[in-house]
Backbone bond lengths (Angstrom), bond angles and torsions (degrees), N, CA, C in turn:
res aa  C-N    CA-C-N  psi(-1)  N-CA   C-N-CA  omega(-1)  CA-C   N-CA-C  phi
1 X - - - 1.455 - - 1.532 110.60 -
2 X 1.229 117.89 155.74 1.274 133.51 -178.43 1.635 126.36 -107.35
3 X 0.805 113.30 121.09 2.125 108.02 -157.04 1.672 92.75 -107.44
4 X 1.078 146.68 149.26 1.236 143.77 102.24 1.545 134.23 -54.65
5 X 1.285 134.45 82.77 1.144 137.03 -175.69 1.227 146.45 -33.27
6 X 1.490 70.25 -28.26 2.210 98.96 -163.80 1.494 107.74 -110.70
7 X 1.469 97.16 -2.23 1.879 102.20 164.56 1.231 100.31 -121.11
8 X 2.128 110.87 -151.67 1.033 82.24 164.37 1.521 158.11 -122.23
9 X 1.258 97.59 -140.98 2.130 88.91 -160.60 1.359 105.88 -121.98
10 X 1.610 135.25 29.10 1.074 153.15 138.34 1.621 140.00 -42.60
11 X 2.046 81.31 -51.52 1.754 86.01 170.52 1.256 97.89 -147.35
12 X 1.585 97.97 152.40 2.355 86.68 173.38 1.196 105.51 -82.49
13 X 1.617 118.90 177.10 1.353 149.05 -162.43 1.413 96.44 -89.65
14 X 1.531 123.12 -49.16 1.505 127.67 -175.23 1.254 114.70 -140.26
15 X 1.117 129.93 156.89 1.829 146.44 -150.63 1.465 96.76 -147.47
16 X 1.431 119.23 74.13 2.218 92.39 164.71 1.237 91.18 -106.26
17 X 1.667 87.46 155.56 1.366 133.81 -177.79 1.372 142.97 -117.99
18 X 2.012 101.43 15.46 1.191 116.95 168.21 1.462 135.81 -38.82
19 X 1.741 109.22 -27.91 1.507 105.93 -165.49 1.682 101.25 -91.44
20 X 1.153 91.52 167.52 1.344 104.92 167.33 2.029 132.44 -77.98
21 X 1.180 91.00 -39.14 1.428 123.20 -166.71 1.730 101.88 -137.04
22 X 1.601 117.04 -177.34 0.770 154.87 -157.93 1.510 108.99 -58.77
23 X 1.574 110.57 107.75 2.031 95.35 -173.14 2.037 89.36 -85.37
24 X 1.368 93.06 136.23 1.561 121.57 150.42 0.989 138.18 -84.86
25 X 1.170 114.15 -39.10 1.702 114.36 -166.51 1.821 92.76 -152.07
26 X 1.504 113.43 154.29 1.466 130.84 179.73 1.232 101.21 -171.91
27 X 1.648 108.10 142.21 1.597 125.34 -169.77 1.442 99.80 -165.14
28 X 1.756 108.19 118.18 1.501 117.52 163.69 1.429 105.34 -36.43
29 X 1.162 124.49 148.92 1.405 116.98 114.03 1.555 153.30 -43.87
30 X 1.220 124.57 108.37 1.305 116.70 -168.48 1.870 127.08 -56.63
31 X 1.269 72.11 -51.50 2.067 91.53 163.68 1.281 121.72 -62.36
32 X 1.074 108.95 -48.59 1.481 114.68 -171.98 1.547 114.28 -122.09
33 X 1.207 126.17 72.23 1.204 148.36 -155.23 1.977 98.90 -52.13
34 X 1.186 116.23 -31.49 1.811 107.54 -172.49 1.653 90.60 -96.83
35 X 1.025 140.00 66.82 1.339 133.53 -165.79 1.670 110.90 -165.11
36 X 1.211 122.48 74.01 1.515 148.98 -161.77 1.493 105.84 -86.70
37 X 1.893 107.91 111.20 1.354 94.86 179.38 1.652 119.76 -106.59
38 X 1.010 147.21 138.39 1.157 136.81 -160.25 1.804 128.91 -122.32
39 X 0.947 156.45 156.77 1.209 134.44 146.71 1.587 121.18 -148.86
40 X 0.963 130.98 149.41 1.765 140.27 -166.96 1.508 115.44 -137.45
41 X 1.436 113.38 176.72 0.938 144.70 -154.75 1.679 98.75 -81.84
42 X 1.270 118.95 -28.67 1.471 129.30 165.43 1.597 126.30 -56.82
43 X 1.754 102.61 -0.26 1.670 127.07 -169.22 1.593 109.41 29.85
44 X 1.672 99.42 69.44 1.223 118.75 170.55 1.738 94.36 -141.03
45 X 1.827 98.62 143.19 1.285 97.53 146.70 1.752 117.69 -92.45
46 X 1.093 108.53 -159.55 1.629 104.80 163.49 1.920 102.10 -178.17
47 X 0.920 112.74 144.10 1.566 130.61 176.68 1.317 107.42 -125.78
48 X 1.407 114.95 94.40 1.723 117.91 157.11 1.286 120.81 -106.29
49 X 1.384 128.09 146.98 1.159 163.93 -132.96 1.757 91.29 -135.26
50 X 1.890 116.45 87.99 1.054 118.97 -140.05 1.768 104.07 -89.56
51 X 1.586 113.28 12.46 1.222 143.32 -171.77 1.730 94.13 -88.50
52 X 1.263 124.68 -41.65 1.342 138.43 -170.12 1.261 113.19 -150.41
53 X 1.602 101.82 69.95 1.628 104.39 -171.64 1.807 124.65 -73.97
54 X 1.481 94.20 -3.61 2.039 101.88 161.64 1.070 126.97 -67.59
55 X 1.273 108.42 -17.82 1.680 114.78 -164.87 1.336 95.13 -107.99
56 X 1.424 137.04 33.83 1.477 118.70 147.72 1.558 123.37 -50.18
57 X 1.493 98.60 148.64 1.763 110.72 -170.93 2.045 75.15 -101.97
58 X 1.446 97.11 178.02 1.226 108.09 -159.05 1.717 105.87 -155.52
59 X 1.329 142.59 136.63 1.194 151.81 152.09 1.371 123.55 -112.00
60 X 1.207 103.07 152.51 1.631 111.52 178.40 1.963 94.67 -93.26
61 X 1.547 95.67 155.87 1.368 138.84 162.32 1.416 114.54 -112.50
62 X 1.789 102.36 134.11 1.469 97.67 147.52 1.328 134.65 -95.05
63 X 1.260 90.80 50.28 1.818 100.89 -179.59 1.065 116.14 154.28
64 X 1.686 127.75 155.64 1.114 102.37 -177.63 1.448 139.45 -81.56
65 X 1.669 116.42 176.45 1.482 97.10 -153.55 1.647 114.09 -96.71
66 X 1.614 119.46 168.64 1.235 105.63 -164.87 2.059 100.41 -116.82
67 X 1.538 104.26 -33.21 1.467 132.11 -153.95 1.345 112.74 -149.64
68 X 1.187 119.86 135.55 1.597 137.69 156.96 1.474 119.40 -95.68
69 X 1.090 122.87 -179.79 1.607 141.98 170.49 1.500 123.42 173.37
70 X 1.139 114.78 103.63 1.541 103.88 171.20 1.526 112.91 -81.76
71 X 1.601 125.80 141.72 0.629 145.13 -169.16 1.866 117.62 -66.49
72 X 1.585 122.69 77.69 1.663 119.85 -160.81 1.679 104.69 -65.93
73 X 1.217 116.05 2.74 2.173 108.24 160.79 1.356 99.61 -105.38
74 X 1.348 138.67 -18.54 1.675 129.39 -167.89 1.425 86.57 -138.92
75 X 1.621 117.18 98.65 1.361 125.16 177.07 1.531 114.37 -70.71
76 X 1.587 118.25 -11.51 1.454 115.57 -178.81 1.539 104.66 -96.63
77 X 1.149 122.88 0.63 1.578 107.64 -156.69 1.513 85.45 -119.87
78 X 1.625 116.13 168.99 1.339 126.91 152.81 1.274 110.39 -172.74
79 X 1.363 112.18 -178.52 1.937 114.74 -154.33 1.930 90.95 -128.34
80 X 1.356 93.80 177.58 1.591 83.50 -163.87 1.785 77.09 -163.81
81 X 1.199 128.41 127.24 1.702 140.48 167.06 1.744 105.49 -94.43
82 X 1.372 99.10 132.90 1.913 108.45 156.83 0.759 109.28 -109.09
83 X 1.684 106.48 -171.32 1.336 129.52 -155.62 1.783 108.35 -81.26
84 X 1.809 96.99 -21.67 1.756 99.67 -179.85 1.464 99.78 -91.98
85 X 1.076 134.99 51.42 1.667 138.44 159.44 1.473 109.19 58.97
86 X 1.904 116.18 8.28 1.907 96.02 161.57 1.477 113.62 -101.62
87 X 1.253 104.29 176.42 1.050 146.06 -166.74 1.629 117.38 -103.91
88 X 1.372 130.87 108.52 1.669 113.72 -174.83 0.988 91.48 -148.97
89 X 1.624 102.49 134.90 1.895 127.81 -179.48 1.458 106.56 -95.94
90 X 0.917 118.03 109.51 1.954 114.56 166.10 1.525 114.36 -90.00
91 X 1.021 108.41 152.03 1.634 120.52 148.63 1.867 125.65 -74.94
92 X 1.015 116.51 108.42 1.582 114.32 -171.70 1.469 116.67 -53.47
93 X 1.600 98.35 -45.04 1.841 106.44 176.83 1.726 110.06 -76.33
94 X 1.615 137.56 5.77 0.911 109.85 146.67 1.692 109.20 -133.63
95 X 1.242 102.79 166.13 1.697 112.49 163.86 1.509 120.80 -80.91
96 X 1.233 124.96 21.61 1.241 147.15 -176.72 1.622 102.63 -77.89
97 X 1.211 101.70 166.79 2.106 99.97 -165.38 1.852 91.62 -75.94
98 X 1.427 104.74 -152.66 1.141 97.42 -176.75 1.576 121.75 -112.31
99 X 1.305 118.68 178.28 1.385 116.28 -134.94 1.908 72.40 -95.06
100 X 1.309 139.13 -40.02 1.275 132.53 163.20 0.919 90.19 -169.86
101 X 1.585 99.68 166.95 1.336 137.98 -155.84 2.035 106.81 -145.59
102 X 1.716 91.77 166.64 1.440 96.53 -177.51 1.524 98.47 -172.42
103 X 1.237 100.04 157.08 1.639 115.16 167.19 1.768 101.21 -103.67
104 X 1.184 90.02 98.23 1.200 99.81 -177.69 1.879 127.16 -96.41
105 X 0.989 102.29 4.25 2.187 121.67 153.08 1.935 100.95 -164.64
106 X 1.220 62.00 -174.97 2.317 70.96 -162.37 1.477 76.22 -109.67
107 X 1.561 146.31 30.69 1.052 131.74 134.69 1.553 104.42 -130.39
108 X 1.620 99.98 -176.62 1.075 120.07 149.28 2.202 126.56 12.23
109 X 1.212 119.19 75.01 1.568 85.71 -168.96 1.798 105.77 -93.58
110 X 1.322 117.01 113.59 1.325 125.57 -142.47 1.714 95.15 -91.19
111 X 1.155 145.46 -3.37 1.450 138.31 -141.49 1.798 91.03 177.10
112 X 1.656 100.02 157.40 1.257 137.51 154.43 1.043 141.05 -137.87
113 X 1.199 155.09 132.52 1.412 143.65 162.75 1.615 123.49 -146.83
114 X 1.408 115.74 119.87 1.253 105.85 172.61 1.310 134.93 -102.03
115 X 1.711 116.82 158.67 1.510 95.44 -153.10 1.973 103.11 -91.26
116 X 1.758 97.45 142.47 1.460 91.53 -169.47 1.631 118.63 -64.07
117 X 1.351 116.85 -6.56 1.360 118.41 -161.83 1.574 110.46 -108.90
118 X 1.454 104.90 -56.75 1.505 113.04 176.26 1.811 109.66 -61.19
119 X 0.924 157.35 114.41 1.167 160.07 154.86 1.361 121.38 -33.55
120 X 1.117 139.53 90.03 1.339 137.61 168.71 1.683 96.34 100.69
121 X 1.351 118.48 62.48 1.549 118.22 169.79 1.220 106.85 -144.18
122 X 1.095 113.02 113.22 1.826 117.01 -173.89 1.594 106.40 -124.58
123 X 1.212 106.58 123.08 2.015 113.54 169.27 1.429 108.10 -82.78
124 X 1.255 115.93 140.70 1.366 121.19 165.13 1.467 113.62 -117.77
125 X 1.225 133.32 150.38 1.594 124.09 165.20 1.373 115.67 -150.73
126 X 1.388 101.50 129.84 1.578 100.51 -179.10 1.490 121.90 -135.01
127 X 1.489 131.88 179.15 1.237 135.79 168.35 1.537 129.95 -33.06
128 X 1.709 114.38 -3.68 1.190 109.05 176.91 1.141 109.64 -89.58
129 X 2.028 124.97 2.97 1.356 116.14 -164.56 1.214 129.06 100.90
130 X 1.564 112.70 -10.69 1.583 124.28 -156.02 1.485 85.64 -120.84
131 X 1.775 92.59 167.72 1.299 109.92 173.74 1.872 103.04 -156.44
132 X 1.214 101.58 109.18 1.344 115.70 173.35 1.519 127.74 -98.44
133 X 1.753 115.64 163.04 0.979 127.00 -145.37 1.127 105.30 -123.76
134 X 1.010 165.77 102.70 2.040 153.73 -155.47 1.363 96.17 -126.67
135 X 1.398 85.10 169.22 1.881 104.00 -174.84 1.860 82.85 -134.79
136 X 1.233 127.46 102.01 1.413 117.52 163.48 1.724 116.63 -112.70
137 X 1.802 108.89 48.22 1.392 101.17 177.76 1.777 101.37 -85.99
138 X 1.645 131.35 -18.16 1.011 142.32 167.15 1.720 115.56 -30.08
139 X 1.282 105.71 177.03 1.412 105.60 136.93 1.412 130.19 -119.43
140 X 1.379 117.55 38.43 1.088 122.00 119.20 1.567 122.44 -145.64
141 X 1.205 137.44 168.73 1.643 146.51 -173.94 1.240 137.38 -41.88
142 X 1.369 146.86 65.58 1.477 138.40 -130.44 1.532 91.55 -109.47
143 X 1.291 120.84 134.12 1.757 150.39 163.00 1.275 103.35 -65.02
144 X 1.412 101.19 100.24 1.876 102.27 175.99 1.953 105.08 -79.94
145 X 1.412 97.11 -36.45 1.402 106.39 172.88 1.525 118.42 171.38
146 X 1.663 102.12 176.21 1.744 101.61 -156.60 1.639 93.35 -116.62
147 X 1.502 132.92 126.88 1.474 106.85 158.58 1.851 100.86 -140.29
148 X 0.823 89.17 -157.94 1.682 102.56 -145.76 1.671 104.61 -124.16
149 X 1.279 130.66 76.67 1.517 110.43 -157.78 1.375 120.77 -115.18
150 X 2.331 100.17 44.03 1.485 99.23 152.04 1.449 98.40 87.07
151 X 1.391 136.92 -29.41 1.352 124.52 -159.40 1.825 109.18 -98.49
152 X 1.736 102.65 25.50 1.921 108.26 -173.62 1.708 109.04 51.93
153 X 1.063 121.53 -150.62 1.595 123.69 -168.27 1.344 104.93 -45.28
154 X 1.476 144.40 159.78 1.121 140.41 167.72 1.751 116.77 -116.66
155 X 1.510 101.52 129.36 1.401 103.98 -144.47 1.914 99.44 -106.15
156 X 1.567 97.39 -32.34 1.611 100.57 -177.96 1.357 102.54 -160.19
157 X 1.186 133.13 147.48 1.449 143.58 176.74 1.369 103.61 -131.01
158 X 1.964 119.84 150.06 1.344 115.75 -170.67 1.575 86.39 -151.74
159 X 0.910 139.52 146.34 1.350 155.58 154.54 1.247 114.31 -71.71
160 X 1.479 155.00 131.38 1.105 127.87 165.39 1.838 126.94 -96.96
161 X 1.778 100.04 148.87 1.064 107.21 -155.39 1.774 111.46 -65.11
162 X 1.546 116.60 -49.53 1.436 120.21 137.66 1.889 136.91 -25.00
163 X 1.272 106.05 -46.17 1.531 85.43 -176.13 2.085 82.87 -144.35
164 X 1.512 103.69 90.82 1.219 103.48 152.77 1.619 157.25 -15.37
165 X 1.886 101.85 -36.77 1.115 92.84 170.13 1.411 111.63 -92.05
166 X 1.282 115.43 -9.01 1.920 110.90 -171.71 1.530 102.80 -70.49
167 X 1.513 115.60 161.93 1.522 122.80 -171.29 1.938 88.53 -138.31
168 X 1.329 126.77 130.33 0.909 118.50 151.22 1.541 124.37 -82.63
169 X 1.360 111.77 158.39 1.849 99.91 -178.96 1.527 94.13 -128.50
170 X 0.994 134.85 157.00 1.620 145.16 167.37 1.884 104.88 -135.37
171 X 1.559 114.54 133.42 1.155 113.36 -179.61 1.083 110.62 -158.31
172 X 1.775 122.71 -176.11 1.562 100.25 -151.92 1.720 97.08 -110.95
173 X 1.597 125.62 23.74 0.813 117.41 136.40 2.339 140.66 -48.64
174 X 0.983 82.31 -15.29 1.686 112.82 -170.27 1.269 97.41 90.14
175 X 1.477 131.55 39.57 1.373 84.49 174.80 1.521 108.69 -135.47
176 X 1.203 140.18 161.10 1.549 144.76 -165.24 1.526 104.87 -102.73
177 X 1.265 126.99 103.72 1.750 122.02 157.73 1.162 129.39 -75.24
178 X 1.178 124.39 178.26 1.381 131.28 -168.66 1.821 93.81 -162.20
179 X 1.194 96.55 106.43 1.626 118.03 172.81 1.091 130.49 -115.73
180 X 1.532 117.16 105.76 1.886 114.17 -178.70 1.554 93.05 -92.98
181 X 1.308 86.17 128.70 2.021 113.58 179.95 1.175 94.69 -98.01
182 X 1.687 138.64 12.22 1.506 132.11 146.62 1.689 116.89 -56.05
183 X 1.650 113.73 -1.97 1.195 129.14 -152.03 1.925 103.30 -83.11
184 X 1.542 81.29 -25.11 1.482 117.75 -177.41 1.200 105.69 -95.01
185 X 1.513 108.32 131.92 1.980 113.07 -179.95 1.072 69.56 -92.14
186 X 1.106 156.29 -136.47 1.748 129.75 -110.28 1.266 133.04 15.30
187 X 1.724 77.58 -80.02 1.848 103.33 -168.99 1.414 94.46 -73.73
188 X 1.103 146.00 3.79 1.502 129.14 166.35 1.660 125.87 -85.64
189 X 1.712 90.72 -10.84 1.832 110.79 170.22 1.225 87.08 -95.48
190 X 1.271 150.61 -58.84 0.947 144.35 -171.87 1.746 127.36 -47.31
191 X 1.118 107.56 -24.65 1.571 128.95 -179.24 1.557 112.12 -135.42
192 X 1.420 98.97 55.03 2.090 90.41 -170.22 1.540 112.60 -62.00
193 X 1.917 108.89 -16.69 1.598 100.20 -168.99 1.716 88.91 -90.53
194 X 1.348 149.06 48.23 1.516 142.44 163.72 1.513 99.39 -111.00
195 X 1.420 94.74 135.63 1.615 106.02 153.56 1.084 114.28 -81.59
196 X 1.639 134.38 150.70 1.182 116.45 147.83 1.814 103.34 -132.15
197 X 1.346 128.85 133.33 1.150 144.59 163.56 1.525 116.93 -31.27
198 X 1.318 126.88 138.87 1.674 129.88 -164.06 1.510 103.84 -135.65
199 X 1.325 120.26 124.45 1.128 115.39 -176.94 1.425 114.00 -85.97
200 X 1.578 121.40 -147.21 1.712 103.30 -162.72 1.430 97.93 -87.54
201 X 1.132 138.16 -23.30 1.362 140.30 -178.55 1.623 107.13 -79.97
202 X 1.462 119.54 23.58 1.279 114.74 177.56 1.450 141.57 54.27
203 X 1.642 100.98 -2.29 1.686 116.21 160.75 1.363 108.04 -66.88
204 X 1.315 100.21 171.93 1.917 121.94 173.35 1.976 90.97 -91.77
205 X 1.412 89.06 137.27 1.287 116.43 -178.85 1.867 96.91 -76.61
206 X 1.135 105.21 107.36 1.569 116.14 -175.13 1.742 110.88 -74.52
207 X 1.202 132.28 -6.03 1.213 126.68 178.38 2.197 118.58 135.45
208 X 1.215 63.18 -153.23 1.998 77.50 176.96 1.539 109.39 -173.56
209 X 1.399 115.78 146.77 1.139 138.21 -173.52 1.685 111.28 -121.60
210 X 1.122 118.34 125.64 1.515 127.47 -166.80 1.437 109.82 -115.55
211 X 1.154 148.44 112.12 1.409 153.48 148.18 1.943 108.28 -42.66
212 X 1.293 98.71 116.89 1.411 99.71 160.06 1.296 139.87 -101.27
213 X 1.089 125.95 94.77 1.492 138.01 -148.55 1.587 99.04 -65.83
214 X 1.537 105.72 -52.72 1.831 96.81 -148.06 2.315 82.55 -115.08
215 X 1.086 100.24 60.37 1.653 114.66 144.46 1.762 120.92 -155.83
216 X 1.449 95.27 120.76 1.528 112.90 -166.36 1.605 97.81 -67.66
217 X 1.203 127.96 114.39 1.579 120.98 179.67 1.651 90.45 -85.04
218 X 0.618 105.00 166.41 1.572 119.94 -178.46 2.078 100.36 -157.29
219 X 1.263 100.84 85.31 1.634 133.03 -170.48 1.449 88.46 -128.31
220 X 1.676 100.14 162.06 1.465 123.39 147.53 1.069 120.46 -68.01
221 X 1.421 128.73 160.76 1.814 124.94 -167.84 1.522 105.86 -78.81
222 X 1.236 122.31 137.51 1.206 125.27 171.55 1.505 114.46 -75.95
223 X 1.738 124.78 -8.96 1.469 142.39 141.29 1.761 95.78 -9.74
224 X 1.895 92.66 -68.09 1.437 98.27 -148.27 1.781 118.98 -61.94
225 X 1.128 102.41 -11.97 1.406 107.69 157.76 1.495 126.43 -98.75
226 X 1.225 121.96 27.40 1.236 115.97 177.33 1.705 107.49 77.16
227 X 0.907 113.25 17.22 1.979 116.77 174.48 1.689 104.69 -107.97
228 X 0.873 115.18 117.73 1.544 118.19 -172.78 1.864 114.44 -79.49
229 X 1.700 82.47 -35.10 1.539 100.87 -164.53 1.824 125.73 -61.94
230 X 1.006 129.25 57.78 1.345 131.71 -168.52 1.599 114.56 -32.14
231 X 1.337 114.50 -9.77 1.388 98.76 -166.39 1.490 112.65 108.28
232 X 1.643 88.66 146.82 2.103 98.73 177.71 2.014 98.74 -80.08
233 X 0.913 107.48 6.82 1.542 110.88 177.49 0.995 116.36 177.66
234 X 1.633 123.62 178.85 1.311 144.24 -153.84 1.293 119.60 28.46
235 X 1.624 111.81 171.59 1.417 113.95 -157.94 1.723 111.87 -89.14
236 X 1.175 150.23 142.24 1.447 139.19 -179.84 1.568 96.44 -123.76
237 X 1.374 89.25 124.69 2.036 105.55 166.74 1.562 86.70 144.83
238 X 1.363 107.35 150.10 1.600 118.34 159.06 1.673 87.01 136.88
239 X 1.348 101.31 -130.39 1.532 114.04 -170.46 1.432 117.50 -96.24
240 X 1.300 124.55 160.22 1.585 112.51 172.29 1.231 124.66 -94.24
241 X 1.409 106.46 -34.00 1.689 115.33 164.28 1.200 114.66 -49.80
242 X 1.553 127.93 -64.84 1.375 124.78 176.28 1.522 107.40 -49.10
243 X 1.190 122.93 -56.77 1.749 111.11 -170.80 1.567 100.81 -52.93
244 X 1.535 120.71 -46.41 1.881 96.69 -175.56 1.054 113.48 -57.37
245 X 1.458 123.92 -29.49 1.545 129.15 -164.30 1.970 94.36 -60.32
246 X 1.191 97.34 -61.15 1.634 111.75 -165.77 1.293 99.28 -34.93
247 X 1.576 109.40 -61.62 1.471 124.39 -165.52 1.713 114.98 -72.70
248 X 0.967 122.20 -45.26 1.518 129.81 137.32 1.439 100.58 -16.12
249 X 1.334 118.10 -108.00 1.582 118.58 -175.91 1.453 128.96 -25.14
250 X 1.589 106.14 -52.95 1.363 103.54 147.30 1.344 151.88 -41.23
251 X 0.914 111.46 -14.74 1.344 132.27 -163.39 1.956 98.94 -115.35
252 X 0.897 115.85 -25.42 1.511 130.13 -175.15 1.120 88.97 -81.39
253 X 1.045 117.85 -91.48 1.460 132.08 -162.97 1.343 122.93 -31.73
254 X 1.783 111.22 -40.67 1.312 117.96 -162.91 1.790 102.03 -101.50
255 X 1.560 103.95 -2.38 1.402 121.23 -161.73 1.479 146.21 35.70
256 X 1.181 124.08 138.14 1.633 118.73 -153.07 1.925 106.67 -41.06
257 X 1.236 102.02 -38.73 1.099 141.10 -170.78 2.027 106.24 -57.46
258 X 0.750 115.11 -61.63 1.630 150.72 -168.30 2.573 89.41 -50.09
259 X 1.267 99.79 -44.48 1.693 87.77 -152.65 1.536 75.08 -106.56
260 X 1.525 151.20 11.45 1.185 137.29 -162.42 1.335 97.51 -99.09
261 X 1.380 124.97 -38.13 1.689 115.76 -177.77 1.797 101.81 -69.51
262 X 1.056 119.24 -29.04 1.406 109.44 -153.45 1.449 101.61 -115.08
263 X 1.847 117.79 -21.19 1.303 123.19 -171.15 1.551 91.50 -66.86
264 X 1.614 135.07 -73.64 1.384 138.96 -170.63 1.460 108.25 -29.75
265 X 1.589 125.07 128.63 1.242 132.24 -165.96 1.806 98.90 -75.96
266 X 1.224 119.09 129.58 1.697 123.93 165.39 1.250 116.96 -92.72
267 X 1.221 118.15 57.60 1.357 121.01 -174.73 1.984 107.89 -70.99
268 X 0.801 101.99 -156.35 1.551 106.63 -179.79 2.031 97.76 -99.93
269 X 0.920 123.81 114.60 1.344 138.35 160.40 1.164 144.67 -135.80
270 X 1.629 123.76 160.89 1.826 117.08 -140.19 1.206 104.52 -112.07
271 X 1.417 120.04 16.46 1.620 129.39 144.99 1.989 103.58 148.53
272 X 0.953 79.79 -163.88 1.708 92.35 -165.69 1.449 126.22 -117.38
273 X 1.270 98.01 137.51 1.956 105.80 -171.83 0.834 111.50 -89.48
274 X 1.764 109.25 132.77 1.749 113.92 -153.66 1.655 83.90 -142.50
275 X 1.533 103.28 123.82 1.971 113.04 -169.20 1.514 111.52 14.81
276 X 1.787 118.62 61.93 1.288 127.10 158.25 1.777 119.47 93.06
277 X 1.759 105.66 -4.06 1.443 111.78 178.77 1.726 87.43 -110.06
278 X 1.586 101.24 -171.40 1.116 120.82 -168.71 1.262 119.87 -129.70
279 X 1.692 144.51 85.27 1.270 142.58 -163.80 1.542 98.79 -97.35
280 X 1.327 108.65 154.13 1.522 123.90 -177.11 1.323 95.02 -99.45
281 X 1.738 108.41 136.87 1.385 120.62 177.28 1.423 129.56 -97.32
282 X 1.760 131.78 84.43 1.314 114.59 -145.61 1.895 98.17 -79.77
283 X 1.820 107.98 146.95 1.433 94.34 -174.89 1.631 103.66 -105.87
């Protein structure tokens, strides 16, 4: 449905009814601002053109869906994650299968995000705990790397729009990360204009992890995988949908953006990594 905000907020403006089942995930288009992409539980995507919302084009899933992303360097294309841990890129201008595909975790791939600056770098994160890094300027998907960032199942990942290399993580531990993927020589060719901070041992300062006290996750127990650790806060057990939702919102609200100046540790360090060298920082 379609709301007008600024009138009123009684009834929406538009109702489509393309899916079959359950919508999951929806994302404007950036380029083409009347151009609504969608996907559900019916393991369809769909892209309508909210000017002529009958004429949605339509794709198959192998499964149902969890996440969207349109692609901010290829304004027609975007990738869409299910519930069986792949990954599939379409083309918007055709209904043709997809341009490639991947199993991208042996669970669940719960989230997407690509980064707006680096060209062809997309995070994925899902229920196995992981959070990965791809290179999809190929034709097909290359694993820059796998890490683990503390937050139990992984519910949503965001890049931030301000400082490129940080990755937020949300998980159903309660808790929100903050990951510089400068941590990664990759992403440090990949982002030569980022600083990233070096602690006294001359590594890249890999991030920070925050406990959220006063948001109730409402996740499955991380027990049930053999993880004991509930978290420096909030409650774990109930549903899983609602906990991404929670953590989702959380993560909006407080914005990817919001824990990246203050999440990165300021320890005392002997200068700063600038596209993979090391300049001294006079204070």
């Amino acid at each position: 449905r379609l709301w007008d905000l600024t009138g009123k907020h009684g009834e929406s403006l538009l109702a489509m009814r393309h899916h079959a089942d359950k919508v999951q995930a929806i994302e404007w288009c950036p380029a083409e601002p009347t151009l609504l992409l969608s996907a559900g539980f019916d393991r369809k995507a769909f892209v309508a053109d909210v000017r002529a919302p009958d004429s949605a084009r339509a794709w198959a899933l192998s499964a149902d869906a969890e996440d969207v992303a349109w692609d901010p360097h290829t304004s027609h294309n975007f990738a869409v994650s299910a519930e069986d841990g792949s990954v599939r890129y379409f083309d918007a201008r055709s209904e043709s299968g997809p341009v490639w595909q991947t199993r991208a975790h042996a669970k669940t791939t719960s989230s997407l995000s690509f980064n707006h600056v680096a060209k062809g770098v997309l995070a994925t994160g899902s229920i196995d705990k992981t959070v990965k890094l791809w290179s999809v300027s190929g034709a097909q998907p290359k694993q820059i790397t796998s890490h683990d960032a503390g937050v139990g199942k992984v519910f949503c990942v965001s890049f931030c729009a301000d400082s490129p290399a940080l990755l937020a993580v949300g998980g159903s531990k309660g808790k929100l990360a903050v990951w510089n993927t400068l941590e990664v020589e990759e992403m440090q060719q990949l982002l030569p204009e980022c600083e990233a901070p070096l602690g006294d041992d001359g590594r890249v300062l890999g991030g920070a992890t925050a406990g959220m006290g006063a948001l109730d996750v409402n996740s499955s127990s991380d027990e049930e995988d053999g993880d004991g650790d509930g978290g420096d806060g909030g409650e774990v057990g109930g549903d899983g949908e609602e906990g991404a939702a929670d953590v989702r919102g959380a993560m909006s609200s407080a914005g990817a953006a919001a824990g990246a100046s203050q999440g990165i540790p300021r320890k005392k360090k002997k200068g700063v990594k600038v596209g993979g060298k090391v300049r001294s920082k006079k204070r």
